[in-house]
C-alpha positions in Angstrom: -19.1 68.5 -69.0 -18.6 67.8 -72.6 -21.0 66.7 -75.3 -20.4 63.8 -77.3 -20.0 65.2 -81.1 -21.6 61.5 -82.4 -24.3 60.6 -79.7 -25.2 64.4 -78.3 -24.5 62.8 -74.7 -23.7 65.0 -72.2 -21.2 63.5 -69.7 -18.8 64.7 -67.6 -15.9 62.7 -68.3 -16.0 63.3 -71.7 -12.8 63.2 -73.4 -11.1 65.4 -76.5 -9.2 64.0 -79.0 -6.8 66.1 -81.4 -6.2 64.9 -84.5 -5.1 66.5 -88.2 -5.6 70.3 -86.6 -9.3 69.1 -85.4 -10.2 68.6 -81.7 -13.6 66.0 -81.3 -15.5 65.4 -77.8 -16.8 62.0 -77.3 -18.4 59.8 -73.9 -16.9 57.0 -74.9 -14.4 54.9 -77.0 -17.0 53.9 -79.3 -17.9 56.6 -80.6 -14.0 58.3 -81.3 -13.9 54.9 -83.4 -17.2 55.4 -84.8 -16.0 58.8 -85.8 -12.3 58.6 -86.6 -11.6 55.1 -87.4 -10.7 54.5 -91.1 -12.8 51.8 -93.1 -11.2 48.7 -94.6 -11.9 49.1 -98.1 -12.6 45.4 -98.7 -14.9 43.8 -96.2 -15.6 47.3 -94.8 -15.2 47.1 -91.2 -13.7 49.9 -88.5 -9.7 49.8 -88.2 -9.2 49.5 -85.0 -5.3 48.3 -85.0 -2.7 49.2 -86.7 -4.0 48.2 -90.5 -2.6 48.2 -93.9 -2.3 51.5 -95.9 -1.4 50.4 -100.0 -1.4 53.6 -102.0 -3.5 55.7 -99.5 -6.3 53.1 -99.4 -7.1 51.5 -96.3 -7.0 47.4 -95.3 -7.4 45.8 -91.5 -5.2 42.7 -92.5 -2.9 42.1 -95.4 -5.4 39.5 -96.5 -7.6 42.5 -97.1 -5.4 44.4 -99.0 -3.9 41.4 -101.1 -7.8 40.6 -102.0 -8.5 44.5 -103.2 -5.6 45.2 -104.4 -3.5 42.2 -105.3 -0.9 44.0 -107.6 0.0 46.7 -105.0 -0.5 45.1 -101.9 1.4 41.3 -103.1 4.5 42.1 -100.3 2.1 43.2 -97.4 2.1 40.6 -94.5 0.6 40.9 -91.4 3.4 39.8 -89.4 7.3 39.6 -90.6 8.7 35.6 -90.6 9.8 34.5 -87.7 
């Protein structure tokens, strides 16, 4: 069994996850995004997709990004044209 490093649970299908030379135990999805998940800078949510990095800061949409940081962010989309 494995204990969850954010709730203390211990379950037995806890899972590791290795990231940046660290390993983490969690019970659940939650909690690895509670944990590991950057924060969008702007409205301050969990990143859950893929997201926007501009100059090491991070968005979860281009709208995000273009509304923190319009100068470095004015080419970000969130999809390219079709």
């Amino acid at each position: 069994m494995g204990r969850c490093e954010v709730c203390g649970n211990d379950y037995d299908l806890a899972f590791e996850v290795r990231t940046q030379g660290s390993v983490h135990v969690f019970d659940s999805f939650e909690c690895a995004i509670s944990r590991l998940a950057p924060i969008c800078e702007h409205c301050s949510c969990r990143v859950i997709g893929h997201g926007v990095e501009v100059d090491r800061h991070w968005y979860c949409s281009a709208h995000c990004a273009r509304s923190s940081d319009p100068a470095g962010a004015e080419q970000i989309r969130d999809r390219a044209p079709a």
